[in-house]
Wavefront OBJ file of the C-alpha trace (Angstrom):
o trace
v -58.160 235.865 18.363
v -58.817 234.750 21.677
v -56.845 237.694 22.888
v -59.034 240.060 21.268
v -62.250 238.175 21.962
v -61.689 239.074 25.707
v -60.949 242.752 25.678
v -64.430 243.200 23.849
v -65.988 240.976 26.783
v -64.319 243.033 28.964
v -65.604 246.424 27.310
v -69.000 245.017 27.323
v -68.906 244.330 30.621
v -67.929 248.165 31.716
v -69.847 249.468 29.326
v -72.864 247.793 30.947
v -71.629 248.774 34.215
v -71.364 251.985 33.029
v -74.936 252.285 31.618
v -76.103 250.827 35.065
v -74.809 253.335 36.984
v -75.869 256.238 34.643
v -79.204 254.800 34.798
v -79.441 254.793 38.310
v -77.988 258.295 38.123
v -80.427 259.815 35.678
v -83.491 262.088 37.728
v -80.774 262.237 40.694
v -80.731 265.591 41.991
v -77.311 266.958 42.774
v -75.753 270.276 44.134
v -72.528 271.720 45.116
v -70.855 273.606 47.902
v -67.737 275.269 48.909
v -66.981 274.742 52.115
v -63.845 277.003 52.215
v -66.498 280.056 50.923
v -68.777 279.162 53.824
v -66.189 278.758 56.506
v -64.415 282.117 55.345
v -68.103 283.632 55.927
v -68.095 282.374 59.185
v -66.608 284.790 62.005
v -66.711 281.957 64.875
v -65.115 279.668 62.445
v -61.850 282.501 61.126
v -61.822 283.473 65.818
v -61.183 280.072 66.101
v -58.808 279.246 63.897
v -56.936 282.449 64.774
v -56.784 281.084 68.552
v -55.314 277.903 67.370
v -53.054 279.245 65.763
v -52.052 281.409 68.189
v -51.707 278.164 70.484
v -49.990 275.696 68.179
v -46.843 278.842 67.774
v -47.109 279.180 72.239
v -46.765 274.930 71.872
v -44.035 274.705 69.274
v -42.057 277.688 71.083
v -42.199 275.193 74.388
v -41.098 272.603 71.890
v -38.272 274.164 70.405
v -37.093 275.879 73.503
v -36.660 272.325 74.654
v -35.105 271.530 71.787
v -32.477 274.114 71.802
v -31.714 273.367 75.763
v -30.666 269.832 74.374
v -28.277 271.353 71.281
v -26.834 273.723 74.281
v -26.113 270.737 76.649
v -24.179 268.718 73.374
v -22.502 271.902 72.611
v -21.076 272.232 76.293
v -20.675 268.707 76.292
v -18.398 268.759 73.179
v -16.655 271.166 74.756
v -15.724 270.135 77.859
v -15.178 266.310 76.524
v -11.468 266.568 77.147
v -11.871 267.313 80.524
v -14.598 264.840 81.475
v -13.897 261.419 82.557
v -15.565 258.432 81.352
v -18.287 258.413 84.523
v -19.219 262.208 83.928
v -19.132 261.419 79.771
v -21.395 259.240 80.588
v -23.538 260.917 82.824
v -23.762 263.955 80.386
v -25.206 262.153 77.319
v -27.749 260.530 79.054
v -28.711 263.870 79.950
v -28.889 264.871 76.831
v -30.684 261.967 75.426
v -33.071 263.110 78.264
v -33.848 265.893 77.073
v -34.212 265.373 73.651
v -36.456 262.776 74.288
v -38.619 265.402 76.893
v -38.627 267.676 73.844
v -40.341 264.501 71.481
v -42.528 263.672 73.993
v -43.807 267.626 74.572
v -44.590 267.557 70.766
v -46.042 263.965 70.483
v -48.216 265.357 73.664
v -49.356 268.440 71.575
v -48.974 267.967 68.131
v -49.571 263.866 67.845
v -52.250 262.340 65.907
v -54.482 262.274 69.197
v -52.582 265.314 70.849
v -53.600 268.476 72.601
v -54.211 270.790 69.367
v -55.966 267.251 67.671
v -58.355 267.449 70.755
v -58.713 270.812 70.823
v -59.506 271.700 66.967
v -61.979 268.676 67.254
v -63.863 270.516 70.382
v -63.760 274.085 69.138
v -64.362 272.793 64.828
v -67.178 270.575 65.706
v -69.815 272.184 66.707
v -69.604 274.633 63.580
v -69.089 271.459 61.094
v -72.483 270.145 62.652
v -74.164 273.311 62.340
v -73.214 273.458 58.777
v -73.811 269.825 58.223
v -77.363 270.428 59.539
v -78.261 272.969 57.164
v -76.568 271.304 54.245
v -78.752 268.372 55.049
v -81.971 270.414 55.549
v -81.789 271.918 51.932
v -80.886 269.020 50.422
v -84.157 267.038 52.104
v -86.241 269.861 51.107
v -85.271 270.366 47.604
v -84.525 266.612 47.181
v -81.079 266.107 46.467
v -79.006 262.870 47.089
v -75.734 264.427 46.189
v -74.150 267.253 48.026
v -70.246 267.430 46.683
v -68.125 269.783 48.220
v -66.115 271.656 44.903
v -63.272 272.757 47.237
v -61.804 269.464 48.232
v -63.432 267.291 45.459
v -59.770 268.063 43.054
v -62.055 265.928 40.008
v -64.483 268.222 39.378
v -63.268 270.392 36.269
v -66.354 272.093 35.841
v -69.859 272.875 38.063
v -72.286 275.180 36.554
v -73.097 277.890 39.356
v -76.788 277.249 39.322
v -76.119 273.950 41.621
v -74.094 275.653 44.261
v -76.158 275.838 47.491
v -73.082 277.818 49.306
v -74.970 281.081 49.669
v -78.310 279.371 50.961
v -76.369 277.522 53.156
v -74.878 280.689 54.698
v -77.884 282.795 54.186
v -79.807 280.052 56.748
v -77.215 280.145 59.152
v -77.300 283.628 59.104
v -74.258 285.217 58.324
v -75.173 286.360 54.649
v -78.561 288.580 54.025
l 1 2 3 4 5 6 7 8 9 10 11 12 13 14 15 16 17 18 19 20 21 22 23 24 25 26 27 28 29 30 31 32 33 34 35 36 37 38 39 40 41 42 43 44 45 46 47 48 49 50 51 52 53 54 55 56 57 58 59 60 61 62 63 64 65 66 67 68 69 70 71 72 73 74 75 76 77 78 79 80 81 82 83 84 85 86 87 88 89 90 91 92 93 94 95 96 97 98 99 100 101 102 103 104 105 106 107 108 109 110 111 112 113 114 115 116 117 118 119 120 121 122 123 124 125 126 127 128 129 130 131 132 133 134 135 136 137 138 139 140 141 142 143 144 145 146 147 148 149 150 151 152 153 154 155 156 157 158 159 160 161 162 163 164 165 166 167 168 169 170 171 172 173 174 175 176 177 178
């Protein structure tokens, strides 16, 4: 009895939370974009991505050429082990622990969480995000909406009717749609 007595308290209680927050919710305005339509729409944003691309393969070609320096010192190295002695056996895996741990550091340097391409996507991305995050904010102050949800990451939303979808006035004020 007591069982049951608290999964109704417990309902209650989310129910009430629930009505809370879908009273606070009612005569909210909300709208909708797709940020992978407006960056597609966007030639500096497809140049850009195209020239880091283009600079992430140059990167992981230094990276792998590295790489495959190391697996050509270990094959040599297992081939000439019965004619090494124990100084030059020695000698030869360090340098090939050397290497392999150049070739880790190259890609830690490039591709890390605060490496080279990081750094440079931020630099080159930015400037375009705030542009977009500008205009987003400037329709959404002028038509008065305290929601903007972006439908192409937000993997919840199973349906948006089209009329809330600001996409093409956000690209039509940046000027890339007429």
């Amino acid at each position: 009895m007591k069982k049951n007595m608290n999964v109704w308290v417990r309902r209650g209680m989310v129910l009430c939370i629930l009505l809370c927050i879908c009273k606070g919710v009612v005569g909210q305005k909300f709208a909708l974009i797709d940020m992978e339509y407006i960056l597609k729409n966007i030639p500096a944003y497809e140049i850009t991505n195209e020239q880091l691309g283009q600079l992430s393969a140059k990167w992981q070609g230094e990276v792998e050429a590295l790489q495959q320096e190391a697996q050509n010192m270990y094959k040599t190295y297992q081939a000439d082990l019965v004619f090494l002695s124990a100084e030059m056996k020695t000698k030869r895996e360090e340098d090939i622990i050397k290497k392999e741990q150049e070739a880790q550091e190259l890609k830690r340097k490039y591709f890390g969480a605060e490496g080279e391409l990081y750094k440079r996507r931020e630099s080159l991305m930015k400037p375009i995000q705030d542009e977009i995050y500008n205009v987003v904010k400037e329709i959404s102050d002028k038509n008065g909406y305290q929601l903007v949800i972006d439908r192409a990451s937000a993997m919840s939303i199973i349906f948006a009717s089209p009329k809330i979808d600001i996409s093409k006035e956000v690209l039509l004020k940046l000027g890339y749609v007429d």
